[in-house]
PyMOL Python script that loads the backbone (N, CA, C, O; Angstrom):
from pymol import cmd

cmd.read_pdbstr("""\
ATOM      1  N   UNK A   1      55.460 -21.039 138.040  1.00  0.00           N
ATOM      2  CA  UNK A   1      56.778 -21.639 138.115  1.00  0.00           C
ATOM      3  C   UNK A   1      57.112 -22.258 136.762  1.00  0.00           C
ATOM      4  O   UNK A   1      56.361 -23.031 136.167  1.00  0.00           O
ATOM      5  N   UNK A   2      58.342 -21.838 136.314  1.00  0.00           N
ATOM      6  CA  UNK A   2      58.852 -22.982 134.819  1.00  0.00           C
ATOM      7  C   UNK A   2      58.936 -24.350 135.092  1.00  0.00           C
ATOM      8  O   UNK A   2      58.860 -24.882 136.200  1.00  0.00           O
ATOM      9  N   UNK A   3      59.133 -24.997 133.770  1.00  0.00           N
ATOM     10  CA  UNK A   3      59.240 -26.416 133.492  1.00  0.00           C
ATOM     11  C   UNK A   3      60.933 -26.098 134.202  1.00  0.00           C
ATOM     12  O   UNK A   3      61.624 -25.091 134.360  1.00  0.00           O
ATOM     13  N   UNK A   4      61.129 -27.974 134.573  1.00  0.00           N
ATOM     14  CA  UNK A   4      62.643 -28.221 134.495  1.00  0.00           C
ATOM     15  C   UNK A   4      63.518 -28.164 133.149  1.00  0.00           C
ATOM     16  O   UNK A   4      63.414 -29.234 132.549  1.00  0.00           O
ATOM     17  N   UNK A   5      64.196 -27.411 132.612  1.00  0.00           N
ATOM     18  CA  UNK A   5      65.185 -27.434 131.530  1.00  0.00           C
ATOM     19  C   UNK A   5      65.531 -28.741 131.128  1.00  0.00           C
ATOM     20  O   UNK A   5      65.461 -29.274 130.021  1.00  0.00           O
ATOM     21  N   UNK A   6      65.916 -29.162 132.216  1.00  0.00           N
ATOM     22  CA  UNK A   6      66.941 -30.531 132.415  1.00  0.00           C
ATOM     23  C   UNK A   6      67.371 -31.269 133.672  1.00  0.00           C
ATOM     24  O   UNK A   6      68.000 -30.961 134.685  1.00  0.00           O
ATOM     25  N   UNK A   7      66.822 -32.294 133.237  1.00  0.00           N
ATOM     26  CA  UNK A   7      67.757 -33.394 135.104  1.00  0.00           C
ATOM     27  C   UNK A   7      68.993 -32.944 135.022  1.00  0.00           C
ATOM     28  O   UNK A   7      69.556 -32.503 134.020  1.00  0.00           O
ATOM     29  N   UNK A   8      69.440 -33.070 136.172  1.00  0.00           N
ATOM     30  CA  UNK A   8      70.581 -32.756 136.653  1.00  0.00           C
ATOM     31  C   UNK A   8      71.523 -34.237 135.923  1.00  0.00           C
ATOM     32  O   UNK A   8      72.572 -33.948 135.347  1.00  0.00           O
ATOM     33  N   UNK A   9      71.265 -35.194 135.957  1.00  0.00           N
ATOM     34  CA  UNK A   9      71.990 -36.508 135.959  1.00  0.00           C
ATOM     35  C   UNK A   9      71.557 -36.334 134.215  1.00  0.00           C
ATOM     36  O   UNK A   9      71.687 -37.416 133.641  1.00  0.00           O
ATOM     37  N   UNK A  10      71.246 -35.602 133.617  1.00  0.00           N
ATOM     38  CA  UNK A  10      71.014 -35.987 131.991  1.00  0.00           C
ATOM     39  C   UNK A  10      72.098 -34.926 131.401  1.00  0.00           C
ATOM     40  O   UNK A  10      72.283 -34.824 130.188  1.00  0.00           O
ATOM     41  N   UNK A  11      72.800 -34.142 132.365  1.00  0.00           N
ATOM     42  CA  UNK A  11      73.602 -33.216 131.623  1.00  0.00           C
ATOM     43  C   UNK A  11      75.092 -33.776 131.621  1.00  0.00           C
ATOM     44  O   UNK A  11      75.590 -34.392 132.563  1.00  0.00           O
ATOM     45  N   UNK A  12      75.887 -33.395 130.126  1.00  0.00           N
ATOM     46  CA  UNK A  12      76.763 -33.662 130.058  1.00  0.00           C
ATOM     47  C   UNK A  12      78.177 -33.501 131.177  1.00  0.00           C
ATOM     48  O   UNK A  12      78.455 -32.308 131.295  1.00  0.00           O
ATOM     49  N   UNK A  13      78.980 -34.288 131.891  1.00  0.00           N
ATOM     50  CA  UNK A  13      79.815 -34.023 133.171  1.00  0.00           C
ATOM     51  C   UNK A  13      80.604 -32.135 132.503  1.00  0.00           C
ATOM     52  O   UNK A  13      80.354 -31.173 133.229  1.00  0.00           O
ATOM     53  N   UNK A  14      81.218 -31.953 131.557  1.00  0.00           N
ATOM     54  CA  UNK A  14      81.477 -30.628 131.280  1.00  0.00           C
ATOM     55  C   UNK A  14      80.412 -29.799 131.376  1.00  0.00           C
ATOM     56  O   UNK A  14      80.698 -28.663 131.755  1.00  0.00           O
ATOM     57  N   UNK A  15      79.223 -30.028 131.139  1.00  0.00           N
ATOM     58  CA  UNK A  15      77.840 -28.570 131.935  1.00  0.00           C
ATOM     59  C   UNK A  15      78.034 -28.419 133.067  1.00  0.00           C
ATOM     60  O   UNK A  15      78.207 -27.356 133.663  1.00  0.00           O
ATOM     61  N   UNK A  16      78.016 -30.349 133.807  1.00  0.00           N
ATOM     62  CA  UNK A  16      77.395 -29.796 135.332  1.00  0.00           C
ATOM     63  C   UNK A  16      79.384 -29.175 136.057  1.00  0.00           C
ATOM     64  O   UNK A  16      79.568 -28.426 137.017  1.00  0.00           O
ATOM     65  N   UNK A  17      80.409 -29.781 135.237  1.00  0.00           N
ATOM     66  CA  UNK A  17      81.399 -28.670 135.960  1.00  0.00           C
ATOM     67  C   UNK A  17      81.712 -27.068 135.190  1.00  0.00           C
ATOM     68  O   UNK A  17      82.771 -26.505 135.469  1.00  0.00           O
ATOM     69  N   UNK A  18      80.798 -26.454 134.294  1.00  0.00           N
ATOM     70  CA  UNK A  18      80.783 -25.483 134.054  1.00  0.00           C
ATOM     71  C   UNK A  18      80.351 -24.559 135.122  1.00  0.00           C
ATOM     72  O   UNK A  18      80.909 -23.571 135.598  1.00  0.00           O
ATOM     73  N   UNK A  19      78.354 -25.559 135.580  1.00  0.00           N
ATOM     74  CA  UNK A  19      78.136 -24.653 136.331  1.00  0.00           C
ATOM     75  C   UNK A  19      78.407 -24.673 137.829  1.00  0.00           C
ATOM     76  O   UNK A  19      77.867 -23.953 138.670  1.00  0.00           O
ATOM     77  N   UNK A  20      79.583 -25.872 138.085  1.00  0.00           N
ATOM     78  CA  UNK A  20      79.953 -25.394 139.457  1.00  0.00           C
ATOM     79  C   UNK A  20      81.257 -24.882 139.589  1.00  0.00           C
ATOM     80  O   UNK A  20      81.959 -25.160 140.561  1.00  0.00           O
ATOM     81  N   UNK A  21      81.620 -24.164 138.686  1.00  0.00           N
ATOM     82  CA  UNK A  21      83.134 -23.299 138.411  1.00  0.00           C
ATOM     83  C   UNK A  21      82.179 -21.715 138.442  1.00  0.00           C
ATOM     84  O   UNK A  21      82.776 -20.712 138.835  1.00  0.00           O
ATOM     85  N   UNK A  22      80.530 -21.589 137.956  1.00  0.00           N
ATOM     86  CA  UNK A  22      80.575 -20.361 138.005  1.00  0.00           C
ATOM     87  C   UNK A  22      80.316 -19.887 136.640  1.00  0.00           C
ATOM     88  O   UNK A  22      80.078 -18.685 136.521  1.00  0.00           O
ATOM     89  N   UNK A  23      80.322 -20.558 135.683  1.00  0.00           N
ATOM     90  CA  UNK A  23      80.327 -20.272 134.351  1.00  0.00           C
ATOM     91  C   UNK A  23      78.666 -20.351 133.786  1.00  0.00           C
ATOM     92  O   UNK A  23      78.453 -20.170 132.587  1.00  0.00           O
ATOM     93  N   UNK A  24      77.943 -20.530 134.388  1.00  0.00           N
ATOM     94  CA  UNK A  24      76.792 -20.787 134.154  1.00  0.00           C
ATOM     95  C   UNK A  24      75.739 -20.359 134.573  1.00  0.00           C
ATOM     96  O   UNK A  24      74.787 -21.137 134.500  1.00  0.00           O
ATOM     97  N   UNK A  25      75.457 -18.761 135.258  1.00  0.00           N
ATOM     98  CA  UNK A  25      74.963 -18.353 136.203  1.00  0.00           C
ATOM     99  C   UNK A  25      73.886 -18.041 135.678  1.00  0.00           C
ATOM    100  O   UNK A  25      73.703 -16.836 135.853  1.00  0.00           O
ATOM    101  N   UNK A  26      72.710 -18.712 134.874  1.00  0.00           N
ATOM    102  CA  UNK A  26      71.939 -18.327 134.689  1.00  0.00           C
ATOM    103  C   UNK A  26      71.040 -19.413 134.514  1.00  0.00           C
ATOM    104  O   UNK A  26      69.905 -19.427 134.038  1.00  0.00           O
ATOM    105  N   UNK A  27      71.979 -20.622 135.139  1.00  0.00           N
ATOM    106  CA  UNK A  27      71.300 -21.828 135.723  1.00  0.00           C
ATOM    107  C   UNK A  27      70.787 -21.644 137.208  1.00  0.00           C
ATOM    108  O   UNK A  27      71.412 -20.802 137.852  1.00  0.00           O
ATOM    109  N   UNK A  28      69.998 -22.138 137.704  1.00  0.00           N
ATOM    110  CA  UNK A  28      69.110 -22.797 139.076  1.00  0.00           C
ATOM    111  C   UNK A  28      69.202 -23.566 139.174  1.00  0.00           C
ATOM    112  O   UNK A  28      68.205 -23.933 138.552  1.00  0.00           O
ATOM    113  N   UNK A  29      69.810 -24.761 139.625  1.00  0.00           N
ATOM    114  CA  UNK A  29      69.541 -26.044 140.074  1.00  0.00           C
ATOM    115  C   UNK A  29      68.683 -26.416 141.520  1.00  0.00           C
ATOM    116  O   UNK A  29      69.359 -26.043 142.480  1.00  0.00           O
ATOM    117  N   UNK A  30      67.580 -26.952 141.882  1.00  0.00           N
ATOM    118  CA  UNK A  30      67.182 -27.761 142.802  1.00  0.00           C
ATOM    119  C   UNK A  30      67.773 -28.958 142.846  1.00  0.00           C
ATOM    120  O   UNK A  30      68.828 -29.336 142.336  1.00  0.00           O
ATOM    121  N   UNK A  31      66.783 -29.665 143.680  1.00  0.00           N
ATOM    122  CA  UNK A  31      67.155 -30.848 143.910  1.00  0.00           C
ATOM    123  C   UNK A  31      67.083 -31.709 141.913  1.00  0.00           C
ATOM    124  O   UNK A  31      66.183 -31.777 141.075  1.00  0.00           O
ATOM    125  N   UNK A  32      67.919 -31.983 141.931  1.00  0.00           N
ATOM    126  CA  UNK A  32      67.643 -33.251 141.008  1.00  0.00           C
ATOM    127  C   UNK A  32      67.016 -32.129 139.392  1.00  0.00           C
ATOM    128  O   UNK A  32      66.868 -32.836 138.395  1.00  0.00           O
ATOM    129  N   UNK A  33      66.759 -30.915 139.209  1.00  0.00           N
ATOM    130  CA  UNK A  33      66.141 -30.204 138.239  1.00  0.00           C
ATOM    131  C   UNK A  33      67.190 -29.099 138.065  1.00  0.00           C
ATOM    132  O   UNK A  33      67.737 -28.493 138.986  1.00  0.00           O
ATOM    133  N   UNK A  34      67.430 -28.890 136.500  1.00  0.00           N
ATOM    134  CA  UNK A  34      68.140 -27.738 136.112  1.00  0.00           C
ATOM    135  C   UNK A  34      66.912 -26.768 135.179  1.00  0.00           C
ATOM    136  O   UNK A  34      66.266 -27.305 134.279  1.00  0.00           O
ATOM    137  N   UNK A  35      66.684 -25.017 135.619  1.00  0.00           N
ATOM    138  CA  UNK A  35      66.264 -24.268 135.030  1.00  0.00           C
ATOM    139  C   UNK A  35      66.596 -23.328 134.473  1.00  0.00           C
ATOM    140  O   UNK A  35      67.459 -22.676 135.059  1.00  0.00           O
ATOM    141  N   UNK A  36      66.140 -22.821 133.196  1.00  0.00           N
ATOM    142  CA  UNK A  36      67.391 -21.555 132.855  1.00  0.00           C
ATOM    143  C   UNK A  36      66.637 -20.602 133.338  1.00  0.00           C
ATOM    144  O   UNK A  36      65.425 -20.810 133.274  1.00  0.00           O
ATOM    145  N   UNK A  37      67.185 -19.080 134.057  1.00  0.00           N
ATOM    146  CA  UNK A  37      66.241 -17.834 134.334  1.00  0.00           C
ATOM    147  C   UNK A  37      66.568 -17.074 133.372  1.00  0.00           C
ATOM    148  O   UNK A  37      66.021 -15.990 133.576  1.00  0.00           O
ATOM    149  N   UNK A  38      67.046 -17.053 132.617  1.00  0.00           N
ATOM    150  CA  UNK A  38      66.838 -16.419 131.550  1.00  0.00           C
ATOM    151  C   UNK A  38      66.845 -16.482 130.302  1.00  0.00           C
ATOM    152  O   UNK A  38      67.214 -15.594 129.533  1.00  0.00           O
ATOM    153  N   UNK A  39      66.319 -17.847 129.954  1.00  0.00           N
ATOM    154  CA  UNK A  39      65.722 -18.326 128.534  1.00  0.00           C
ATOM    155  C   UNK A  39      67.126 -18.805 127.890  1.00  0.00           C
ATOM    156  O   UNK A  39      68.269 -18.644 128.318  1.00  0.00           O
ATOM    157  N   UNK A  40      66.665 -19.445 126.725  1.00  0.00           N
ATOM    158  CA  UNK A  40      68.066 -20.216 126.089  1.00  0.00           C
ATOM    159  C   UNK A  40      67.484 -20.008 124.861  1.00  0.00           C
ATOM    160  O   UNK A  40      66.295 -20.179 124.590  1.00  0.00           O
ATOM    161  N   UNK A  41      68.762 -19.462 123.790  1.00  0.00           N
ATOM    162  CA  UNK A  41      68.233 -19.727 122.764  1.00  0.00           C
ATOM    163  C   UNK A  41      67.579 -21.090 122.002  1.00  0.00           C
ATOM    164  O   UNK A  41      67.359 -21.990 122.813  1.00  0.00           O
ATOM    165  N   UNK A  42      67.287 -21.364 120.844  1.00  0.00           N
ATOM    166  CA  UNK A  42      66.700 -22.732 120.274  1.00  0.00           C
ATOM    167  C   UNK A  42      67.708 -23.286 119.526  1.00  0.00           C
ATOM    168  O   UNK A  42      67.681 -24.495 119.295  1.00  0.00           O
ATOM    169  N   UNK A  43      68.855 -22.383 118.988  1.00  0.00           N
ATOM    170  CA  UNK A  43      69.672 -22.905 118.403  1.00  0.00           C
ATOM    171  C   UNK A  43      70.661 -23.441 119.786  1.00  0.00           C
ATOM    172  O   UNK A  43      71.657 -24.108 119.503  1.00  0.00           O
ATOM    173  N   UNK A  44      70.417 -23.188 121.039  1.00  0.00           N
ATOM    174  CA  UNK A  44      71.670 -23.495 122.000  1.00  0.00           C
ATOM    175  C   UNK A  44      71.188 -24.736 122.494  1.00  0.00           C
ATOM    176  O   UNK A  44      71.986 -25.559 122.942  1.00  0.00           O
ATOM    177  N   UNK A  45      69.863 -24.978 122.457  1.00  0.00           N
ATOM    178  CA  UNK A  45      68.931 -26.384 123.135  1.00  0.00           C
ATOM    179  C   UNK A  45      69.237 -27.421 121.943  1.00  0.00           C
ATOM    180  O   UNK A  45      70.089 -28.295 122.106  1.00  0.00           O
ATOM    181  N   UNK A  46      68.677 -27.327 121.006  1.00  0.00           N
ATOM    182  CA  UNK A  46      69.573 -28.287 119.672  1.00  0.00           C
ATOM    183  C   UNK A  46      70.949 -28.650 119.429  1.00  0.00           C
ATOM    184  O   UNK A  46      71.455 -29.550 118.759  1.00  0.00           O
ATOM    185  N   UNK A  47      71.445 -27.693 120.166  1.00  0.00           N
ATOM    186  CA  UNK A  47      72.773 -28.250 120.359  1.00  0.00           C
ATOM    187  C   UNK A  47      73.496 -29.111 121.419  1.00  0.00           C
ATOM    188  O   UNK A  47      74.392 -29.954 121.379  1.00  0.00           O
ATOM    189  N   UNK A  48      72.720 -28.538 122.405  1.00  0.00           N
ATOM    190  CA  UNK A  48      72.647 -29.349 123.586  1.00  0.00           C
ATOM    191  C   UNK A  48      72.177 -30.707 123.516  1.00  0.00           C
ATOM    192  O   UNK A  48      72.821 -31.546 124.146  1.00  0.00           O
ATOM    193  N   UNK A  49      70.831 -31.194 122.641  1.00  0.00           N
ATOM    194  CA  UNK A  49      70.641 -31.814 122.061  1.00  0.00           C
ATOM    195  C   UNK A  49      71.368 -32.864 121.351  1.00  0.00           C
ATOM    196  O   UNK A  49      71.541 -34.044 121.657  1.00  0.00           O
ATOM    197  N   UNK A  50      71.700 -32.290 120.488  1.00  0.00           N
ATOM    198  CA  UNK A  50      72.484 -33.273 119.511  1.00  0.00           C
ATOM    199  C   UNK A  50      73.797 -34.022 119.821  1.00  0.00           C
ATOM    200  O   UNK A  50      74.147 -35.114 119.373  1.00  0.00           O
ATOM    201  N   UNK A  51      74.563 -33.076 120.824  1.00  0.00           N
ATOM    202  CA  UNK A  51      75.931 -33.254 121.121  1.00  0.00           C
ATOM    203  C   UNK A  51      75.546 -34.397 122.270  1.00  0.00           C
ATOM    204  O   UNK A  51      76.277 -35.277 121.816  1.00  0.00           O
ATOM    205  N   UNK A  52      74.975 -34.969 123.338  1.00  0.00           N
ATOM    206  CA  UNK A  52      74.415 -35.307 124.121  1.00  0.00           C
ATOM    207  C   UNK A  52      73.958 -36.746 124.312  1.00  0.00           C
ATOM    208  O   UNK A  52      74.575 -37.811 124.342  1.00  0.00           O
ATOM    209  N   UNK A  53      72.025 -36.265 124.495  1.00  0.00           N
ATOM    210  CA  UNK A  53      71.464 -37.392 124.401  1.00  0.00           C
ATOM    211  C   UNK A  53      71.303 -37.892 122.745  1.00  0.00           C
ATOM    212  O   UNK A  53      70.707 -38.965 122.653  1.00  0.00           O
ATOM    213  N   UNK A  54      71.646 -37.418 121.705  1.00  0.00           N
ATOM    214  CA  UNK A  54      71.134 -37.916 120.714  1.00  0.00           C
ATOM    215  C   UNK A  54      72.608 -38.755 120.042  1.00  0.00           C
ATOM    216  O   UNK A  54      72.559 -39.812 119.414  1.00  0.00           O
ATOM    217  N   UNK A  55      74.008 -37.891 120.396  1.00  0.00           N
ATOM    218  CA  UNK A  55      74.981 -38.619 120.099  1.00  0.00           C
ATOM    219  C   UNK A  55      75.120 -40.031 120.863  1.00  0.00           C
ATOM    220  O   UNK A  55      75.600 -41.051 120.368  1.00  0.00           O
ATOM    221  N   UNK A  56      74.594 -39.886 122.196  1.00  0.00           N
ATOM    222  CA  UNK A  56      74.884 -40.691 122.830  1.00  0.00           C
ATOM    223  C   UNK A  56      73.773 -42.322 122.476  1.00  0.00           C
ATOM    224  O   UNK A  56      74.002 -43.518 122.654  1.00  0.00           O
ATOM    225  N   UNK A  57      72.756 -41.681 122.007  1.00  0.00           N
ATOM    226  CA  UNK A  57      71.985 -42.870 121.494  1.00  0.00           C
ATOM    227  C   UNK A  57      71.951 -43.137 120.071  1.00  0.00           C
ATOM    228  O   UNK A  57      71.106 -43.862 119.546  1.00  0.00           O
ATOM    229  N   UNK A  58      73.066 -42.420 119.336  1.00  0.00           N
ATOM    230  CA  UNK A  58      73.786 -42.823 117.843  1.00  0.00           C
ATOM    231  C   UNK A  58      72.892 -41.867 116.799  1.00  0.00           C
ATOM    232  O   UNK A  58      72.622 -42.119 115.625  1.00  0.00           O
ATOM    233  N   UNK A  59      72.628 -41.044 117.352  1.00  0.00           N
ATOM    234  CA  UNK A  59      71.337 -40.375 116.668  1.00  0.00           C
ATOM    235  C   UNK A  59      72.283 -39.279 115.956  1.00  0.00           C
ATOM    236  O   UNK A  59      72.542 -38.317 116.679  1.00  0.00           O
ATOM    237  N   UNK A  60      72.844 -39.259 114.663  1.00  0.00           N
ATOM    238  CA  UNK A  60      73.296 -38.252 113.963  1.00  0.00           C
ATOM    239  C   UNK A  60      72.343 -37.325 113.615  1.00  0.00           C
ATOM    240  O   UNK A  60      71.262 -37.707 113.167  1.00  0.00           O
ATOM    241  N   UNK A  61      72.743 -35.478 113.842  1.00  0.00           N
ATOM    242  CA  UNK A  61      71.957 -35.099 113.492  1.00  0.00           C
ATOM    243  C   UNK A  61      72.936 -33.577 112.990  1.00  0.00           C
ATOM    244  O   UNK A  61      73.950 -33.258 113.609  1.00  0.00           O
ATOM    245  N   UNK A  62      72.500 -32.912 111.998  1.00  0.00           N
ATOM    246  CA  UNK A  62      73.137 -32.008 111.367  1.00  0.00           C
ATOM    247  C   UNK A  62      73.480 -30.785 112.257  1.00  0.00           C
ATOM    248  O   UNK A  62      72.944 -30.483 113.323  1.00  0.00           O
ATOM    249  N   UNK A  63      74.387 -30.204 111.667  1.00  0.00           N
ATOM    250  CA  UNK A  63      74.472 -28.909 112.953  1.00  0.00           C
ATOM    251  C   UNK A  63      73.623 -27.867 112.690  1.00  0.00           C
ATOM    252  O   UNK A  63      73.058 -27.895 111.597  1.00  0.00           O
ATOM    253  N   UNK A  64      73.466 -27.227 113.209  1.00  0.00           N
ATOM    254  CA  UNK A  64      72.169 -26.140 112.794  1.00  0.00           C
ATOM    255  C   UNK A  64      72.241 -25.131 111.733  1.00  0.00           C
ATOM    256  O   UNK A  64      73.043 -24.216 111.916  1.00  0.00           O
ATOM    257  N   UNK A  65      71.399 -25.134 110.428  1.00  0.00           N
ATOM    258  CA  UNK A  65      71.581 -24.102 109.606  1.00  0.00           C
ATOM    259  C   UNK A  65      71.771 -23.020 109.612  1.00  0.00           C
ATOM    260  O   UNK A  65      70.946 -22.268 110.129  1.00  0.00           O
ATOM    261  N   UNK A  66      73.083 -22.478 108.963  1.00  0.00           N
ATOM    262  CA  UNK A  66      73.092 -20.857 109.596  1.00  0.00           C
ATOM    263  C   UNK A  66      72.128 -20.229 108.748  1.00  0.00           C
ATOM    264  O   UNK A  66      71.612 -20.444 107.651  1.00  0.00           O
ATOM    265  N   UNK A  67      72.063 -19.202 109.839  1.00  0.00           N
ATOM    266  CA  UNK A  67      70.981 -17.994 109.382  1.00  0.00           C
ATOM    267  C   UNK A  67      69.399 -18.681 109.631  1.00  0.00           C
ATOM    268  O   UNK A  67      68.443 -18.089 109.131  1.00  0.00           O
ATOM    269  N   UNK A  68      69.165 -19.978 110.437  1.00  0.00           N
ATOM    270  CA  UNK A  68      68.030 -20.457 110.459  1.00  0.00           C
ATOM    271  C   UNK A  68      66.747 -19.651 111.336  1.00  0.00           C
ATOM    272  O   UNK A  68      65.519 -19.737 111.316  1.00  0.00           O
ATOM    273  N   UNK A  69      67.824 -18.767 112.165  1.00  0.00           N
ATOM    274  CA  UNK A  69      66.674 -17.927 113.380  1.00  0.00           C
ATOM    275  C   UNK A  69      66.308 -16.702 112.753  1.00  0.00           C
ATOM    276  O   UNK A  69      65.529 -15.994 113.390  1.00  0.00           O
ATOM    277  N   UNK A  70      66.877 -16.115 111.144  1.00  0.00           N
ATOM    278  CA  UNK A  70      67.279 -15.198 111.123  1.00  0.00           C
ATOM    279  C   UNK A  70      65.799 -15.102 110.375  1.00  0.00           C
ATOM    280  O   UNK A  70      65.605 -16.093 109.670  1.00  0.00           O
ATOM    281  N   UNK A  71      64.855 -14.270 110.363  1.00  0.00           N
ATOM    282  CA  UNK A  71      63.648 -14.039 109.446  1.00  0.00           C
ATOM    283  C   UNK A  71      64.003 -13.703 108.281  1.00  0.00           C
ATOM    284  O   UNK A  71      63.155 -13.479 107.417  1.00  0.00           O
TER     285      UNK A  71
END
""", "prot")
cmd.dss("prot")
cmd.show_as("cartoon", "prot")
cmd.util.cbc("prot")
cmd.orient("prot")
């Protein structure tokens, strides 16, 4: 079984009404746990990241370098 992605109560109110419009179908939610089934990129989790819990605790952080995934 995977890790939880994300609490449900740690996601921004525009995720959790993305994914109950339908826009997000590649979320799982249980009780209280969000999982992705089919992987997330690293540049999409850093963003998730930054915009989030890190804005929200004053935590500036750069946007992601382009071409950073790119070998």
């Amino acid at each position: 079984m995977t890790q939880p992605s994300a609490r449900w109560a740690d996601l921004a109110e525009a995720s959790q009404q993305s994914y109950r419009d339908g826009g997000m179908p590649h979320w799982r939610v249980t009780p209280g746990e969000v999982r992705c089934t089919t992987g997330i990129c690293v540049e999409d989790v850093y963003s998730m990241v930054r915009d989030s819990g890190m804005r929200v605790r004053g935590v500036a952080l750069p946007a992601w370098p382009a071409g950073a995934a790119t070998p």
